[in-house]
Backbone atoms as SQL, in Angstrom:
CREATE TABLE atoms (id INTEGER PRIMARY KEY, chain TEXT, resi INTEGER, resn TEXT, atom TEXT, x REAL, y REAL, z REAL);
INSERT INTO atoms VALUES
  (1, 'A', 1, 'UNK', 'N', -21.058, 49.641, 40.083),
  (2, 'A', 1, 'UNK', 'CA', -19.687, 49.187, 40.037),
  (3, 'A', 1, 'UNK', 'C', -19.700, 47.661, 40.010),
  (4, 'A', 2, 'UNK', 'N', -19.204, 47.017, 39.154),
  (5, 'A', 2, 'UNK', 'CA', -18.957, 45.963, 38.883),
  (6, 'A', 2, 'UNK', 'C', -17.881, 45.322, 39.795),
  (7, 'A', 3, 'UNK', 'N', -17.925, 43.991, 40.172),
  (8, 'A', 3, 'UNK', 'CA', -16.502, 43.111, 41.135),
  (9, 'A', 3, 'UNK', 'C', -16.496, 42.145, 40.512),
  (10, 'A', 4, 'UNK', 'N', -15.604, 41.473, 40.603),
  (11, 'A', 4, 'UNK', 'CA', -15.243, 40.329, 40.383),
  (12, 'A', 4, 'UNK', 'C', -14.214, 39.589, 41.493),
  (13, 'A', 5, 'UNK', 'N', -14.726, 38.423, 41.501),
  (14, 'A', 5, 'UNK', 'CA', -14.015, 37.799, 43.009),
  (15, 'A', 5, 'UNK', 'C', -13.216, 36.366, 42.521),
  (16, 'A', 6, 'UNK', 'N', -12.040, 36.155, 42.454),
  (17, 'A', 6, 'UNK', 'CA', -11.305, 35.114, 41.893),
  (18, 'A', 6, 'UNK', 'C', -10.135, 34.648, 42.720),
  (19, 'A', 7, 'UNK', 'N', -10.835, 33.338, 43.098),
  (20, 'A', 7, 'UNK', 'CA', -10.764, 32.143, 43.832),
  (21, 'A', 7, 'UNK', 'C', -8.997, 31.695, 43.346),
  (22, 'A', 8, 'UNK', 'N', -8.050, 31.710, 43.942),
  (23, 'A', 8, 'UNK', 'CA', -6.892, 31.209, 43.520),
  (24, 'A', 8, 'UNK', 'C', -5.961, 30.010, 44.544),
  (25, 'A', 9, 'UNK', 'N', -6.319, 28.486, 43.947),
  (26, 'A', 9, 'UNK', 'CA', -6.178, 27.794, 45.177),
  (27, 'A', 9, 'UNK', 'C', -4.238, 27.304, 45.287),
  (28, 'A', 10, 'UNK', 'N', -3.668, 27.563, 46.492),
  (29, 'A', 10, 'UNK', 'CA', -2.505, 27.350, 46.555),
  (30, 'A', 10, 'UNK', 'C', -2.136, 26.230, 47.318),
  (31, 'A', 11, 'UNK', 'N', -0.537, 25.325, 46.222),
  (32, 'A', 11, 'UNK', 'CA', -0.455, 24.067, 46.816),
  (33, 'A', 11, 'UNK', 'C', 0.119, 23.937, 48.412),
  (34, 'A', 12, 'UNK', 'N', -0.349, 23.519, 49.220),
  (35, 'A', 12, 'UNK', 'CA', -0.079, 23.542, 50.582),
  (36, 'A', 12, 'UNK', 'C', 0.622, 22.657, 50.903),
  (37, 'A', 13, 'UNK', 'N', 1.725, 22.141, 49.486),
  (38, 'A', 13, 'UNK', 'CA', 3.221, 21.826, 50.084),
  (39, 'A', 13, 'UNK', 'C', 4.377, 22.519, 49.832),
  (40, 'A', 14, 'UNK', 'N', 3.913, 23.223, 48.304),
  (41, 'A', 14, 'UNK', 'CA', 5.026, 23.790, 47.947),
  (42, 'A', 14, 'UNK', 'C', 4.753, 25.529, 47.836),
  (43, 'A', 15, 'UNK', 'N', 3.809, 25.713, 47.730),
  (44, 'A', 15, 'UNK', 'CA', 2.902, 27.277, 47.888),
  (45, 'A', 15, 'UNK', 'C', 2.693, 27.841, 46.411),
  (46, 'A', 16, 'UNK', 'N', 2.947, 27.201, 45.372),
  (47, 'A', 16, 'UNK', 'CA', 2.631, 27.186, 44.159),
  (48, 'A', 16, 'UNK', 'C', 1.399, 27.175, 43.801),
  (49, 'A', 17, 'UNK', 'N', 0.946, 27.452, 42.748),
  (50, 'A', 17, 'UNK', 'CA', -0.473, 26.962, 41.995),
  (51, 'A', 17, 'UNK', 'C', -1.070, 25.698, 42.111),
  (52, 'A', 18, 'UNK', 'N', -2.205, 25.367, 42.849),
  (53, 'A', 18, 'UNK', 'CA', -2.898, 24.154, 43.214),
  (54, 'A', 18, 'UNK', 'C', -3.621, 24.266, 41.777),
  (55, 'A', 19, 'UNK', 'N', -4.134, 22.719, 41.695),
  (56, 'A', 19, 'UNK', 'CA', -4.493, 22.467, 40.193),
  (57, 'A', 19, 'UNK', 'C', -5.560, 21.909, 40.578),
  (58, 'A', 20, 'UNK', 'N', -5.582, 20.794, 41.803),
  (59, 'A', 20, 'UNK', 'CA', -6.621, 20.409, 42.393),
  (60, 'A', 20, 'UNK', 'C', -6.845, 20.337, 43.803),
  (61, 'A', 21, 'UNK', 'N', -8.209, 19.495, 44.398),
  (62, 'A', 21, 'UNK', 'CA', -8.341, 19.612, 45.803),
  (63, 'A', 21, 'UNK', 'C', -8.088, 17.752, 45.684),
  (64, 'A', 22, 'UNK', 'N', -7.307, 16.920, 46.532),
  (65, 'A', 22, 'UNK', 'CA', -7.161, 15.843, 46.715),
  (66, 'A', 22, 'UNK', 'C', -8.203, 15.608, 48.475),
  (67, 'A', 23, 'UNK', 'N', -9.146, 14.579, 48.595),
  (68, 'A', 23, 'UNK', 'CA', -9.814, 14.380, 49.512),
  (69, 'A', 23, 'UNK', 'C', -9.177, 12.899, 50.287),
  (70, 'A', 24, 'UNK', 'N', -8.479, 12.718, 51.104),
  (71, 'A', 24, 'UNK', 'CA', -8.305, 11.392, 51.651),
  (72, 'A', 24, 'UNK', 'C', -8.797, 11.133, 53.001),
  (73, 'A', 25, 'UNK', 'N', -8.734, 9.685, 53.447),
  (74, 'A', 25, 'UNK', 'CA', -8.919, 9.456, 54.937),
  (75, 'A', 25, 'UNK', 'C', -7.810, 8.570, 55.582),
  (76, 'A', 26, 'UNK', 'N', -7.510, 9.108, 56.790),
  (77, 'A', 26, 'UNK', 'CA', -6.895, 7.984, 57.356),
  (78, 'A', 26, 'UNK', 'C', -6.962, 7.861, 58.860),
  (79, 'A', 27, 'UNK', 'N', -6.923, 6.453, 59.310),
  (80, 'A', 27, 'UNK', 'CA', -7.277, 6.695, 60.559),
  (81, 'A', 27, 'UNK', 'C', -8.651, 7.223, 61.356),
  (82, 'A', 28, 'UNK', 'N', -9.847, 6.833, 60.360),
  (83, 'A', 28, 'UNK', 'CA', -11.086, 7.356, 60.705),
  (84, 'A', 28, 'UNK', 'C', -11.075, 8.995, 60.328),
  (85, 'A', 29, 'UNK', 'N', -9.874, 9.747, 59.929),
  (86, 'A', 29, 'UNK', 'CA', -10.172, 11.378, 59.635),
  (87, 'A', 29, 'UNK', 'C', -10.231, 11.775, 58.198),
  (88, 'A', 30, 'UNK', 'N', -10.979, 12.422, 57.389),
  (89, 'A', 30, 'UNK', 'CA', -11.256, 12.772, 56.363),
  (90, 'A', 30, 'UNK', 'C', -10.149, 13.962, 56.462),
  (91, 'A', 31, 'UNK', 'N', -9.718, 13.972, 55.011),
  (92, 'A', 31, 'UNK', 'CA', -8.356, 15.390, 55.148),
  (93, 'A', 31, 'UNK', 'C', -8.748, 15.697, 53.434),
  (94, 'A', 32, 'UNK', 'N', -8.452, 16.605, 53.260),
  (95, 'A', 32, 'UNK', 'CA', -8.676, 17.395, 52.148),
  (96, 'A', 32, 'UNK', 'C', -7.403, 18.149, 51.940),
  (97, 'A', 33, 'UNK', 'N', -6.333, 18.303, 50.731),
  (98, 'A', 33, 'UNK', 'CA', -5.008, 19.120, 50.684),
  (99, 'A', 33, 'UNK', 'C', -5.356, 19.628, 49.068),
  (100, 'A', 34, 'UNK', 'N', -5.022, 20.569, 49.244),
  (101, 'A', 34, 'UNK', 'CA', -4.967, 21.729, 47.491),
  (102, 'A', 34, 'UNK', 'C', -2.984, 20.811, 47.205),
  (103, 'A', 35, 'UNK', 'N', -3.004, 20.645, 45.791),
  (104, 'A', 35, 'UNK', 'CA', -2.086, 20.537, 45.369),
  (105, 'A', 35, 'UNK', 'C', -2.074, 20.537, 43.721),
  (106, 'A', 36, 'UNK', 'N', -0.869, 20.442, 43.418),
  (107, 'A', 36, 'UNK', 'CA', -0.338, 20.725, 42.182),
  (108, 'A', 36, 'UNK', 'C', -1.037, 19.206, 41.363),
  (109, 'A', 37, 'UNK', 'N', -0.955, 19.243, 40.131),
  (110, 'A', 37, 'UNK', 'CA', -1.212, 17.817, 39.720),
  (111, 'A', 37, 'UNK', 'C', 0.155, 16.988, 39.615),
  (112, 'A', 38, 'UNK', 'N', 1.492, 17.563, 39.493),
  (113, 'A', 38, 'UNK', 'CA', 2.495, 17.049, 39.555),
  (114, 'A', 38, 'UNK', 'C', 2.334, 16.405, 41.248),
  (115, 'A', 39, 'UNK', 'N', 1.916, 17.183, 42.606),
  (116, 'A', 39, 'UNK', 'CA', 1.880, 17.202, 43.979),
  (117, 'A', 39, 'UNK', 'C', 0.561, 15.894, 44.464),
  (118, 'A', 40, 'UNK', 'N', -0.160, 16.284, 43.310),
  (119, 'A', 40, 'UNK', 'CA', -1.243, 15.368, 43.635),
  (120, 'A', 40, 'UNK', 'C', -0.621, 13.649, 42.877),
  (121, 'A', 41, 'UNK', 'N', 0.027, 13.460, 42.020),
  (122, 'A', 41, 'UNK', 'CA', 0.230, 12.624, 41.124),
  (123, 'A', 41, 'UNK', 'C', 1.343, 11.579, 42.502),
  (124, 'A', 42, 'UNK', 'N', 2.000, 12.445, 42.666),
  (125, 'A', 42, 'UNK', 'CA', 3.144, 11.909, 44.241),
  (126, 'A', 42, 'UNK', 'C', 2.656, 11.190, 44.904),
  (127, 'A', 43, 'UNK', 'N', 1.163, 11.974, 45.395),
  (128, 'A', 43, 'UNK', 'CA', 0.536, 11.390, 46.353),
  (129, 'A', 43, 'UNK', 'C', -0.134, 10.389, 46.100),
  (130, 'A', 44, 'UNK', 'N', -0.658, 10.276, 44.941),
  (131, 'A', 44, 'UNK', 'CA', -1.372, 9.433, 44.905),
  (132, 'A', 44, 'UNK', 'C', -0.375, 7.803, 44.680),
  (133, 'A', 45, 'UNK', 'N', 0.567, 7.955, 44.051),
  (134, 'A', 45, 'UNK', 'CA', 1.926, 6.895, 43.547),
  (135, 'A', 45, 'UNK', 'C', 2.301, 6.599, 45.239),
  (136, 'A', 46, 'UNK', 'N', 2.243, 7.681, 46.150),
  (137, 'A', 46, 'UNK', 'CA', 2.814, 7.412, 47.345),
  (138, 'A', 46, 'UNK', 'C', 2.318, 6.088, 48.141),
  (139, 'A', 47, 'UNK', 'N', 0.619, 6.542, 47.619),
  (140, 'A', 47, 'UNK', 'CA', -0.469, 5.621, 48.777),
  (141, 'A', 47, 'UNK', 'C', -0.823, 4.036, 47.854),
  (142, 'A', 48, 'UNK', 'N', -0.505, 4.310, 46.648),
  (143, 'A', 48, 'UNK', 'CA', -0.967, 2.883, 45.425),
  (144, 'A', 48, 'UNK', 'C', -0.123, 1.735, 46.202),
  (145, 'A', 49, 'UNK', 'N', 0.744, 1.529, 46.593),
  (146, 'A', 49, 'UNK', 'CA', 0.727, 0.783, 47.340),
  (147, 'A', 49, 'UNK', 'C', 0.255, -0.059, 48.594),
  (148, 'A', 50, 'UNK', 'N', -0.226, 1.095, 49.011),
  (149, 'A', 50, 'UNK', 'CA', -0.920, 0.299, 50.006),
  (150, 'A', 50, 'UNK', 'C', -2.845, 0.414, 49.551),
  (151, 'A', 51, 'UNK', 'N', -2.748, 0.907, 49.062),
  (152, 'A', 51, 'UNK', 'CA', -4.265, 1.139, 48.277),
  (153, 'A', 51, 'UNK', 'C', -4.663, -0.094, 48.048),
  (154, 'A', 52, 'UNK', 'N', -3.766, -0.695, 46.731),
  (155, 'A', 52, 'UNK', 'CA', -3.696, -2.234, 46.312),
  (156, 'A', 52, 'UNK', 'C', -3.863, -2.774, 46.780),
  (157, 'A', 53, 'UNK', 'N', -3.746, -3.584, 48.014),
  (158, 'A', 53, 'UNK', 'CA', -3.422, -4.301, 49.447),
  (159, 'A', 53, 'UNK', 'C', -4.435, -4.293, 50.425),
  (160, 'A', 54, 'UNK', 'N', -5.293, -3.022, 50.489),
  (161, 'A', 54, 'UNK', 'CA', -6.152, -2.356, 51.320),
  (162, 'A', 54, 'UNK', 'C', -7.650, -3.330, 50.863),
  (163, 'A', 55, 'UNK', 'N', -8.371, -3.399, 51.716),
  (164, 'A', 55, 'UNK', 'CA', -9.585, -3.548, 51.349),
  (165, 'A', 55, 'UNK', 'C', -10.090, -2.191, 51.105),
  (166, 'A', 56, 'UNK', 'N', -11.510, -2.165, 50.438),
  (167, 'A', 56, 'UNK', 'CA', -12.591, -1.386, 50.302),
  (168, 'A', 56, 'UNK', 'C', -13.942, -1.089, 50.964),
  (169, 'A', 57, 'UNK', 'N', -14.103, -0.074, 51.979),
  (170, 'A', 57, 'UNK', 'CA', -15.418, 0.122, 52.461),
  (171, 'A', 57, 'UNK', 'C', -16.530, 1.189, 51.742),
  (172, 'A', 58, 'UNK', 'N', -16.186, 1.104, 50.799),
  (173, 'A', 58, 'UNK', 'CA', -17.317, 1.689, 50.033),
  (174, 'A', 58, 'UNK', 'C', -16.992, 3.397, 49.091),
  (175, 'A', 59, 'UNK', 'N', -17.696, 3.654, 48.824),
  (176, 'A', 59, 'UNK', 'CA', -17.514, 5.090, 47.875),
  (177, 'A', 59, 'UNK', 'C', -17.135, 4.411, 46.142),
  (178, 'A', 60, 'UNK', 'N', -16.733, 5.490, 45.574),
  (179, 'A', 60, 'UNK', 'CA', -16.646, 5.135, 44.100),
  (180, 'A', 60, 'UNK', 'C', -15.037, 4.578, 44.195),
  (181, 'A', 61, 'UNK', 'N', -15.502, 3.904, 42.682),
  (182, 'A', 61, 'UNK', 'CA', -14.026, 2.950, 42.453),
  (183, 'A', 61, 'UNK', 'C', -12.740, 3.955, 42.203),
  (184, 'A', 62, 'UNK', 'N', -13.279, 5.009, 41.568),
  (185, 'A', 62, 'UNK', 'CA', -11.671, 6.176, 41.241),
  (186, 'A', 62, 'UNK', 'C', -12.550, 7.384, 41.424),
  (187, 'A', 63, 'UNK', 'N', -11.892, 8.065, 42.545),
  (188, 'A', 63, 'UNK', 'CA', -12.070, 9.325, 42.828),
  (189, 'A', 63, 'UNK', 'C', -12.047, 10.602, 41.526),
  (190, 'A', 64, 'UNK', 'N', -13.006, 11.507, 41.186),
  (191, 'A', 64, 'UNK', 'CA', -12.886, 12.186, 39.724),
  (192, 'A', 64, 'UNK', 'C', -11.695, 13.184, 40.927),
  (193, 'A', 65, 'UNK', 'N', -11.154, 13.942, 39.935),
  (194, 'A', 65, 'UNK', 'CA', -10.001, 15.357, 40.638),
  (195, 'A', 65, 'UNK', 'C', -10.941, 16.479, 40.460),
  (196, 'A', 66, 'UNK', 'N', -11.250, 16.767, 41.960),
  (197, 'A', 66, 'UNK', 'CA', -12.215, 18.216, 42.208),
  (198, 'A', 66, 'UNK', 'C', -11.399, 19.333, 41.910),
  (199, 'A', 67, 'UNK', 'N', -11.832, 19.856, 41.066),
  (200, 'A', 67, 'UNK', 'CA', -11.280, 21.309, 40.540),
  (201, 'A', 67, 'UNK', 'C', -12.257, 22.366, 41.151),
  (202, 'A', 68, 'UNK', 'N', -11.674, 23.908, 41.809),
  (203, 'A', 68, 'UNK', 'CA', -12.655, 24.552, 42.397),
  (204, 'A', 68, 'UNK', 'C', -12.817, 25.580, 41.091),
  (205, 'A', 69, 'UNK', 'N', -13.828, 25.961, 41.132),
  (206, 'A', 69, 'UNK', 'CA', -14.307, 27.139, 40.135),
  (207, 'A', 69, 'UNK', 'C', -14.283, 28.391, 40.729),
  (208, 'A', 70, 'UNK', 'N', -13.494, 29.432, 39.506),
  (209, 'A', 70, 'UNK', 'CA', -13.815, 30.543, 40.781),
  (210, 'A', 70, 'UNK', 'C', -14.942, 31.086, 39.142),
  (211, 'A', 71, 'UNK', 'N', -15.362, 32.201, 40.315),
  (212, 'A', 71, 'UNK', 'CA', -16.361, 32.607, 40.306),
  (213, 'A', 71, 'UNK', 'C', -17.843, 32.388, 40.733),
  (214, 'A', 72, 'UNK', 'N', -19.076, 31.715, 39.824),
  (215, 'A', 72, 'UNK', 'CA', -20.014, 31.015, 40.366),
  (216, 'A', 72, 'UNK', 'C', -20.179, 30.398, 41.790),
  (217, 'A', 73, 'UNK', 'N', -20.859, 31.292, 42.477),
  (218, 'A', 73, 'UNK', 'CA', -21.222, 31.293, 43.871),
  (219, 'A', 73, 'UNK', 'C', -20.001, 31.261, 45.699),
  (220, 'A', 74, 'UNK', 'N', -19.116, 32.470, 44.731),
  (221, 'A', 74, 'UNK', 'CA', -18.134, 32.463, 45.523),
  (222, 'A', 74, 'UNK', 'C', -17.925, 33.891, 45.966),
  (223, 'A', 75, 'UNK', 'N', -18.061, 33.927, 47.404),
  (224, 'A', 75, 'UNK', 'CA', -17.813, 35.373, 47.971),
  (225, 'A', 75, 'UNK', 'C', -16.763, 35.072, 48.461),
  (226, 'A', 76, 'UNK', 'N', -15.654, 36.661, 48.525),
  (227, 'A', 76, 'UNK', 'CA', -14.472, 36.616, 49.586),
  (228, 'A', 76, 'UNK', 'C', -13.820, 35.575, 49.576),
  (229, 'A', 77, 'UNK', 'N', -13.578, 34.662, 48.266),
  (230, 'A', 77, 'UNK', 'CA', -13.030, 33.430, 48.705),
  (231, 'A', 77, 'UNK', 'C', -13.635, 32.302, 48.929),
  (232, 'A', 78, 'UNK', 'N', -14.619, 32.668, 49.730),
  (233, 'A', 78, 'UNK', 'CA', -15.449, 31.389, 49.857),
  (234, 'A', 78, 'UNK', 'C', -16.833, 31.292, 49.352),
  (235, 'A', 79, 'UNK', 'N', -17.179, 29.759, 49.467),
  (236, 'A', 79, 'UNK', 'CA', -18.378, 29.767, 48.541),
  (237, 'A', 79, 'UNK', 'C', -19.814, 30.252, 49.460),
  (238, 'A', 80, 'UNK', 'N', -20.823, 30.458, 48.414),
  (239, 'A', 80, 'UNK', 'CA', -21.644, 31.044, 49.086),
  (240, 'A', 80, 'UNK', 'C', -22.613, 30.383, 49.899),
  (241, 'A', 81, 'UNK', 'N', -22.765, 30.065, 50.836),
  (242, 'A', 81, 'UNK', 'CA', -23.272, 28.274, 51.210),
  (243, 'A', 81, 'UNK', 'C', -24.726, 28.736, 50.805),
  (244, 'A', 82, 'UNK', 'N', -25.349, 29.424, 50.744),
  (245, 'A', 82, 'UNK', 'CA', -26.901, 29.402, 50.357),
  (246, 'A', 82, 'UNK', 'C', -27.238, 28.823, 49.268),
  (247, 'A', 83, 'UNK', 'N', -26.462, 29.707, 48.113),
  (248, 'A', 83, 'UNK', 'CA', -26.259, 29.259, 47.019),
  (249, 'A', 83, 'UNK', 'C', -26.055, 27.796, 46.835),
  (250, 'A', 84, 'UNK', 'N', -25.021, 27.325, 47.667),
  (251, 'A', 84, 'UNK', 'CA', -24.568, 25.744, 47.737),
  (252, 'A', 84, 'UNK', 'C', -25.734, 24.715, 48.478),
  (253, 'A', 85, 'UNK', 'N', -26.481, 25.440, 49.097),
  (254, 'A', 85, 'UNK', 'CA', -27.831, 24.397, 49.626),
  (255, 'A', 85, 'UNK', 'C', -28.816, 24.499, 48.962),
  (256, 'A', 86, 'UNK', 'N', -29.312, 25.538, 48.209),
  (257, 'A', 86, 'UNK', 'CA', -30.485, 25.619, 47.241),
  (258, 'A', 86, 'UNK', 'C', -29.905, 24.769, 46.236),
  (259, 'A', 87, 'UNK', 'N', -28.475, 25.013, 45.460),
  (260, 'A', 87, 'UNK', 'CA', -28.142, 23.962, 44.438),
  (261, 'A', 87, 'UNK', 'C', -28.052, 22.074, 44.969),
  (262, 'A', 88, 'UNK', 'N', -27.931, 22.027, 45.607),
  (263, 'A', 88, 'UNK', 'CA', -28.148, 20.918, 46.584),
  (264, 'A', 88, 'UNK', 'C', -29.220, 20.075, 46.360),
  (265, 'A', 89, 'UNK', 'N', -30.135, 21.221, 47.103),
  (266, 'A', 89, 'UNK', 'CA', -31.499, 20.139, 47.368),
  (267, 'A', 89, 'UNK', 'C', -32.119, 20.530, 46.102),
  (268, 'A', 90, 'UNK', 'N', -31.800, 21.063, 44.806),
  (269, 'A', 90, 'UNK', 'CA', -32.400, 21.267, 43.331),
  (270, 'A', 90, 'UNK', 'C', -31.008, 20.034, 43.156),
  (271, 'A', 91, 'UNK', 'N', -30.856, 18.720, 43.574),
  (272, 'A', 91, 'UNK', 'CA', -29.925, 17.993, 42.977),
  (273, 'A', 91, 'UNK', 'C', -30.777, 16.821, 43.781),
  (274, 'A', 92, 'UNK', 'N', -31.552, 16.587, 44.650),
  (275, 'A', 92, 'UNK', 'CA', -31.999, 15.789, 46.030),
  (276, 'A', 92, 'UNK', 'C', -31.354, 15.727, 46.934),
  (277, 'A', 93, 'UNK', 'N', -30.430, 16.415, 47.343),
  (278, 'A', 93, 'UNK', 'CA', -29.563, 16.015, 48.203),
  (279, 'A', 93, 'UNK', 'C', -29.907, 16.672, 49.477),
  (280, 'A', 94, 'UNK', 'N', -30.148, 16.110, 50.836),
  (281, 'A', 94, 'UNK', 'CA', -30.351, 16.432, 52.113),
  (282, 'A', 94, 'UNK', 'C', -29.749, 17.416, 52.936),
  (283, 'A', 95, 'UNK', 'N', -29.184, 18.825, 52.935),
  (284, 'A', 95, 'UNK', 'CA', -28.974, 19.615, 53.427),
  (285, 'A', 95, 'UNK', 'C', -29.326, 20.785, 54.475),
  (286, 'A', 96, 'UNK', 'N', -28.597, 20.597, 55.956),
  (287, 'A', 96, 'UNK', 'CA', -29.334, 20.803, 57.276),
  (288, 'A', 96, 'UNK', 'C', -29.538, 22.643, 56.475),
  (289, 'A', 97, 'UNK', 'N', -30.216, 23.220, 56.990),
  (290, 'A', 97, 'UNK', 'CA', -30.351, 24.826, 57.110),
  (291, 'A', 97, 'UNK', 'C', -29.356, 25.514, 57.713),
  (292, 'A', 98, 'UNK', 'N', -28.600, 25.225, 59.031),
  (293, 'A', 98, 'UNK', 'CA', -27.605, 25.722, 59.442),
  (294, 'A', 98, 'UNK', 'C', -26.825, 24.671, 59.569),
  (295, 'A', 99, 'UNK', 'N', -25.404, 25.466, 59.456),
  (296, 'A', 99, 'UNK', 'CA', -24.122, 24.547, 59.962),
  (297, 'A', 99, 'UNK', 'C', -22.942, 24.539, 58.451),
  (298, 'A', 100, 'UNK', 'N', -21.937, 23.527, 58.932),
  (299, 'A', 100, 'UNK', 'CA', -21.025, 23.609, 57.578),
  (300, 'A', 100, 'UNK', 'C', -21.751, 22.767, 56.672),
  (301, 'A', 101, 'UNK', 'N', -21.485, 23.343, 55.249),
  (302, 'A', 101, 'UNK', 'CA', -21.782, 22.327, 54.445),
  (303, 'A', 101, 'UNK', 'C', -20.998, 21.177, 53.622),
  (304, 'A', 102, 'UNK', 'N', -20.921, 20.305, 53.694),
  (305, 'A', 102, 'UNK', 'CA', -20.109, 19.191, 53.554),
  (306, 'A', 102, 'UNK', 'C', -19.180, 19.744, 51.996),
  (307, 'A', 103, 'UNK', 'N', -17.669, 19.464, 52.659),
  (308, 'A', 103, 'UNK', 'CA', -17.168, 19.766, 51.382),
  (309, 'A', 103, 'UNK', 'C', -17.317, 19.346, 50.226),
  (310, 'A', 104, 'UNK', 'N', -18.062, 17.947, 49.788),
  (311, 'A', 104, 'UNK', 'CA', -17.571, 16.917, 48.559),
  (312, 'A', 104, 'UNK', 'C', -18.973, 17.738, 47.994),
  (313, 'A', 105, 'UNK', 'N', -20.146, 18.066, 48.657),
  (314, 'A', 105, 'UNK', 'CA', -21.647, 19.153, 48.321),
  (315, 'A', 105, 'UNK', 'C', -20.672, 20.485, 47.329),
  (316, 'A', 106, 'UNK', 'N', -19.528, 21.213, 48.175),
  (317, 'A', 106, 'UNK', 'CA', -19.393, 22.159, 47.861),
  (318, 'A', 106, 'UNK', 'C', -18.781, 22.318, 46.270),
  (319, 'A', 107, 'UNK', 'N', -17.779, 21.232, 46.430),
  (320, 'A', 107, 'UNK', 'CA', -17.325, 21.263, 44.992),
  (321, 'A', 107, 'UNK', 'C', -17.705, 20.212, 43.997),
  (322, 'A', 108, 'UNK', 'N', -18.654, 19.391, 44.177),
  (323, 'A', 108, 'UNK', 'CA', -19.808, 19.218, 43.062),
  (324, 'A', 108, 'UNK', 'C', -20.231, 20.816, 42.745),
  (325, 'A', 109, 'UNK', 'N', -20.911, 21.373, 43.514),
  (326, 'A', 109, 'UNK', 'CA', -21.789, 23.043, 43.310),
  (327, 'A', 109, 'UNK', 'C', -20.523, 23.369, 42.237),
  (328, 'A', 110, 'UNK', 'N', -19.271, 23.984, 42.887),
  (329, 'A', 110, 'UNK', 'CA', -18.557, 24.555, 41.765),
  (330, 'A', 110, 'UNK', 'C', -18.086, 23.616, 40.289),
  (331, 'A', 111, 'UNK', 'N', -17.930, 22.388, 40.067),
  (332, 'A', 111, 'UNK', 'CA', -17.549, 22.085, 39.206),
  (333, 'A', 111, 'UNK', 'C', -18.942, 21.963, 38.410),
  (334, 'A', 112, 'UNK', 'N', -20.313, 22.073, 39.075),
  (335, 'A', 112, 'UNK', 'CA', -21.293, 22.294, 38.124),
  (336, 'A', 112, 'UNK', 'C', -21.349, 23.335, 37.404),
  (337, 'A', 113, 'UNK', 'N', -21.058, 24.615, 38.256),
  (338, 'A', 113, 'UNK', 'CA', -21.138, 26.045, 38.248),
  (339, 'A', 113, 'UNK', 'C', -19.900, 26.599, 37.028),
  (340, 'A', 114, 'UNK', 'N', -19.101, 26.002, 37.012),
  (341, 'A', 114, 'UNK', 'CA', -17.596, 26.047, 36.068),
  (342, 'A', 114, 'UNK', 'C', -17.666, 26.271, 34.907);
């Protein structure tokens, strides 16, 4: 018997179809929100103001828009972290054996996998 398991991410302002995953920080906390690209486009127009203004401590100059993939290495919804640490360290990347695996790891894996 054949399955198929499909990943459907919803915007967690308006409960609509998320288009992407937006990653921000503030206040020392990393936050991650699924939204629409119309939802994500808001947000991002929201913060350009103070963005501008802001200094820079490092990371890339423009964030790419993480899109999740369904299928490729996704159980129940979620991804398969084994899968996501073998693809990992076949990339060099340092990944403990147990524990969470860092989200920005996870959806590189799927937008490779896509």
């Amino acid at each position: 018997m054949a399955q198929k398991t499909i990943l459907e991410l919803v915007d967690d302002l308006d409960g609509g179809q998320a288009d992407e995953t937006v990653a921000f920080a503030l206040d020392g906390v990393d936050f991650v929100i699924d939204l629409s690209t119309d939802n994500a486009a808001r947000l991002r127009d929201t913060l350009a103001e103070f963005v501008g203004h802001a200094r820079r401590t490092g990371g890339r100059k423009q964030r790419g828009k993480a899109v999740v993939a369904v299928g490729a290495g996704v159980t129940n919804g979620k991804p398969d972290t084994q899968a996501v640490r073998e693809w990992a360290r076949s990339q060099g990347e340092t990944v403990a054996e147990r524990g969470r695996v860092p989200h920005a790891l996870v959806i590189r894996f799927q937008e490779a996998h896509s």
